[in-house]
DRENKOL-588495 format. One line per 2 residues: number of its first residue (from 1); their letters; for each residue x, y, z of N, C-alpha, C. Coordinates in nm, 2 decimals, padded with zeros to 4 digits. Layout:
NUM> A> X:Y:Z:X:Y:Z:X:Y:Z ~ ...
END
This chain:
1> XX> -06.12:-01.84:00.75:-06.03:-01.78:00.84:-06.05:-01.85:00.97 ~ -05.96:-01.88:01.03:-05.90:-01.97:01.24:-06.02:-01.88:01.26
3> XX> -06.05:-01.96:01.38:-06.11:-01.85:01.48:-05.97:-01.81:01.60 ~ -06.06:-01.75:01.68:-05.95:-01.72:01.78:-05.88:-01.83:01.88
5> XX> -05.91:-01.95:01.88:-05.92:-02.07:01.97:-05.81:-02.11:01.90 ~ -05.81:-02.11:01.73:-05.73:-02.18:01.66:-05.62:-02.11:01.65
7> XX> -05.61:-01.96:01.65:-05.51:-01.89:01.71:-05.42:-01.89:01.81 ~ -05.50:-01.90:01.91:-05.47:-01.92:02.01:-05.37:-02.09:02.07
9> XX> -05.45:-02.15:02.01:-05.36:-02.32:02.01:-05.26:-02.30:01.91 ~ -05.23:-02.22:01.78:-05.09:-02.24:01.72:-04.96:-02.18:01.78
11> XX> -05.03:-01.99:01.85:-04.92:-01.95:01.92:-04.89:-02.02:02.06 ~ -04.95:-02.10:02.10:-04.93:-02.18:02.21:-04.83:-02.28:02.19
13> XX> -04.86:-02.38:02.05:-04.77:-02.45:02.02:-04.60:-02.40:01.92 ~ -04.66:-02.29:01.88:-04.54:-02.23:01.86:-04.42:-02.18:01.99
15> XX> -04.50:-02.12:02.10:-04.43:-02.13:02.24:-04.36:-02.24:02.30 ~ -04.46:-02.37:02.24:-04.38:-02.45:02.27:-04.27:-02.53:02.22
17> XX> -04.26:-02.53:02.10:-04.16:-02.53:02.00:-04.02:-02.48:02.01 ~ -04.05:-02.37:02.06:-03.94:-02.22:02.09:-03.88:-02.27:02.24
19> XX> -03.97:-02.32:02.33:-03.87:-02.38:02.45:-03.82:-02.51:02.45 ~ -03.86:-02.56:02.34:-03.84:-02.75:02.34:-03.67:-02.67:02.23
21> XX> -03.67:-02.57:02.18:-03.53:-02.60:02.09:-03.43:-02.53:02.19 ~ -03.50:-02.46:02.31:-03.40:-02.40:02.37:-03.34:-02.47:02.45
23> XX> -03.41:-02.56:02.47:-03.36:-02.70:02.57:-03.25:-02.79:02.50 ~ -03.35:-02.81:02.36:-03.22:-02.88:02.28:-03.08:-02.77:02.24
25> XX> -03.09:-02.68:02.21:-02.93:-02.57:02.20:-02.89:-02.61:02.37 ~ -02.94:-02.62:02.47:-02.84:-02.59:02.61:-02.80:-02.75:02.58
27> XX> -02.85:-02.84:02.55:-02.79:-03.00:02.58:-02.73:-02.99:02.45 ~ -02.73:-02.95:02.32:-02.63:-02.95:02.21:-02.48:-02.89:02.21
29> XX> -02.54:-02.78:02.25:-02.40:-02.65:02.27:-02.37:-02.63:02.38 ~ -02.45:-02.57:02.48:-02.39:-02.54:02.55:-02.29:-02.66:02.66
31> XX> -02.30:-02.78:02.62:-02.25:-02.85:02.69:-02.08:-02.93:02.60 ~ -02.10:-02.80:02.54:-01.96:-02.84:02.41:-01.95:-02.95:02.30
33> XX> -02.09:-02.98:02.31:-02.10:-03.12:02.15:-02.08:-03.05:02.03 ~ -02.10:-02.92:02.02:-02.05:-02.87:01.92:-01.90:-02.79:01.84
35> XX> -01.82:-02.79:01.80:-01.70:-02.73:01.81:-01.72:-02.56:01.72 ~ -01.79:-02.54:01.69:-01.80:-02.39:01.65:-01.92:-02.32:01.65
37> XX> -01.96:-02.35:01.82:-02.09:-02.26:01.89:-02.01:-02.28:02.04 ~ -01.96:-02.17:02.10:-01.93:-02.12:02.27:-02.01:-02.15:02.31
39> XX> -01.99:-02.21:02.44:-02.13:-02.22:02.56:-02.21:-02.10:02.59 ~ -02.16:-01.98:02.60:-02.18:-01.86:02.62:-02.31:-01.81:02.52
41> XX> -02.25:-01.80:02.41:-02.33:-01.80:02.27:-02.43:-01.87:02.26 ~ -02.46:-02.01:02.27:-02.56:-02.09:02.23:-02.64:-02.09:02.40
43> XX> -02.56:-02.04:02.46:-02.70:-02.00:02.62:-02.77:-01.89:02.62 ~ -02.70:-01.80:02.56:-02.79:-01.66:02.49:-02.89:-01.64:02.38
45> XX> -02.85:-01.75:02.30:-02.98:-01.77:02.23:-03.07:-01.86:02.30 ~ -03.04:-01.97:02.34:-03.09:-02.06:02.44:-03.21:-01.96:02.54
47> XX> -03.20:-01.85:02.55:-03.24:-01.71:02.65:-03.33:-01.67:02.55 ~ -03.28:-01.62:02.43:-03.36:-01.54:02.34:-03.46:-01.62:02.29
49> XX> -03.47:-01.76:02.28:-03.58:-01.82:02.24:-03.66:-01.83:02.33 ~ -03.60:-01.88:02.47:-03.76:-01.87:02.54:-03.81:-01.73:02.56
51> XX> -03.71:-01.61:02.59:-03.79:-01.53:02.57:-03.89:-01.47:02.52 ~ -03.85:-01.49:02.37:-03.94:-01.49:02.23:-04.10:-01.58:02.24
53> XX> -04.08:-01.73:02.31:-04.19:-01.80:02.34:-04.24:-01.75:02.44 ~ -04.23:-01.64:02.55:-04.26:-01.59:02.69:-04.38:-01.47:02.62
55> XX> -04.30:-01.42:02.48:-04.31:-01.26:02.47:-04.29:-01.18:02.57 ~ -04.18:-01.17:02.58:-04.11:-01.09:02.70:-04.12:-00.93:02.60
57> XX> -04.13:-00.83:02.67:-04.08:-00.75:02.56:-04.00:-00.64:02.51 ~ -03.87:-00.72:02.58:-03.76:-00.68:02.56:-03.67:-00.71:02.42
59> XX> -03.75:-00.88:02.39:-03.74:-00.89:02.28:-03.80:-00.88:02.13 ~ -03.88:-00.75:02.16:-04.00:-00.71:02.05:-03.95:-00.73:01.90
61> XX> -03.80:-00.71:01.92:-03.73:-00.64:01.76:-03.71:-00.77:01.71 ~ -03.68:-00.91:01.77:-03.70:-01.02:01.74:-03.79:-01.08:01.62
63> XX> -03.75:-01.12:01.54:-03.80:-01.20:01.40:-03.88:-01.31:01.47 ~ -03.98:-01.31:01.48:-04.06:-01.45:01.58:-04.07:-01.55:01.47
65> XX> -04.08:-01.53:01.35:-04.10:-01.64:01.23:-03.97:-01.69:01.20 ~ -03.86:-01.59:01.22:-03.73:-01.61:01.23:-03.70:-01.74:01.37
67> XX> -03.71:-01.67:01.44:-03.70:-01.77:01.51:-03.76:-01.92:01.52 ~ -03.90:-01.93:01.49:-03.98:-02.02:01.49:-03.88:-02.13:01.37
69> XX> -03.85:-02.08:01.28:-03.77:-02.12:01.18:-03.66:-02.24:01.23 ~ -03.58:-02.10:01.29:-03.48:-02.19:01.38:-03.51:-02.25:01.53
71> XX> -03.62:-02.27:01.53:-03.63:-02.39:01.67:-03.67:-02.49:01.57 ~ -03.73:-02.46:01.45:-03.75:-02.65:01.37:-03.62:-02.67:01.34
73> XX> -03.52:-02.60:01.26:-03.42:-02.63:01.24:-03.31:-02.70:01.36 ~ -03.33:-02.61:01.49:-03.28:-02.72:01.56:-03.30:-02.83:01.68
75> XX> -03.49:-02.84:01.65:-03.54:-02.97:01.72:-03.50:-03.10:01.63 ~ -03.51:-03.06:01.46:-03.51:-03.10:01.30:-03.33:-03.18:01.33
77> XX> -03.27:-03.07:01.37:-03.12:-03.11:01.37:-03.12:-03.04:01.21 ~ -03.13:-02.96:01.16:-03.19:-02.92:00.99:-03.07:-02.82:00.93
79> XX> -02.88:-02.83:00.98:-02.89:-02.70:00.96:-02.89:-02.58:01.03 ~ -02.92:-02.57:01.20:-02.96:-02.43:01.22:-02.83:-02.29:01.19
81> XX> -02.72:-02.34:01.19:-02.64:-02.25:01.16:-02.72:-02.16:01.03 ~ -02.77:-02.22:00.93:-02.78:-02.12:00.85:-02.92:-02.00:00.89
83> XX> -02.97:-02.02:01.00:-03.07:-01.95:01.05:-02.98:-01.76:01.10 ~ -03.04:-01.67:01.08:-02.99:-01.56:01.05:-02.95:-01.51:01.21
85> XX> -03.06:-01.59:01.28:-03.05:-01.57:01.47:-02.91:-01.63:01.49 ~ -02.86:-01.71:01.43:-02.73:-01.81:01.47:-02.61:-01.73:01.52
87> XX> -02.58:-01.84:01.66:-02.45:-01.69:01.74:-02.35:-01.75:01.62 ~ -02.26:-01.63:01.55:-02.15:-01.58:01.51:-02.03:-01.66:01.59
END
């Protein structure tokens, strides 16, 4: 079993994961390179992720493995549409 150090260094890097894809959604979408994600939409997830890496906890009801999912998918370029977080 991790100790707590090694714990502690994955959710760190998982934090950081979650704001490196929110950075990549604001320069993918929100700046209109995509044609079927609104700027509006992909800035609100773009919110919801770093939240999620903040643990804000407003966003408690949030899927954090869900999410974590979809920040590889869209640091990966992998697909993130089919991630279940994906704005509609």
């Amino acid at each position: 079993m991790g100790s707590s150090h090694d714990d502690a260094d994955l959710r760190a890097a998982q934090s950081n994961l979650l704001l490196d894809a929110a950075a990549v959604m604001r320069r993918r979408y929100v700046r209109g390179n995509d044609g079927g994600t609104s700027p509006n939409a992909a800035e609100a997830l773009a919110n919801v992720l770093e939240g999620v890496a903040r643990a804000e906890p407003a966003l408690h009801q949030i899927d954090r493995d869900e999410a974590i999912a979809l920040a590889h998918r869209l640091v990966d370029d992998d697909h993130p549409e089919l991630s279940r977080m994906w704005p509609a």
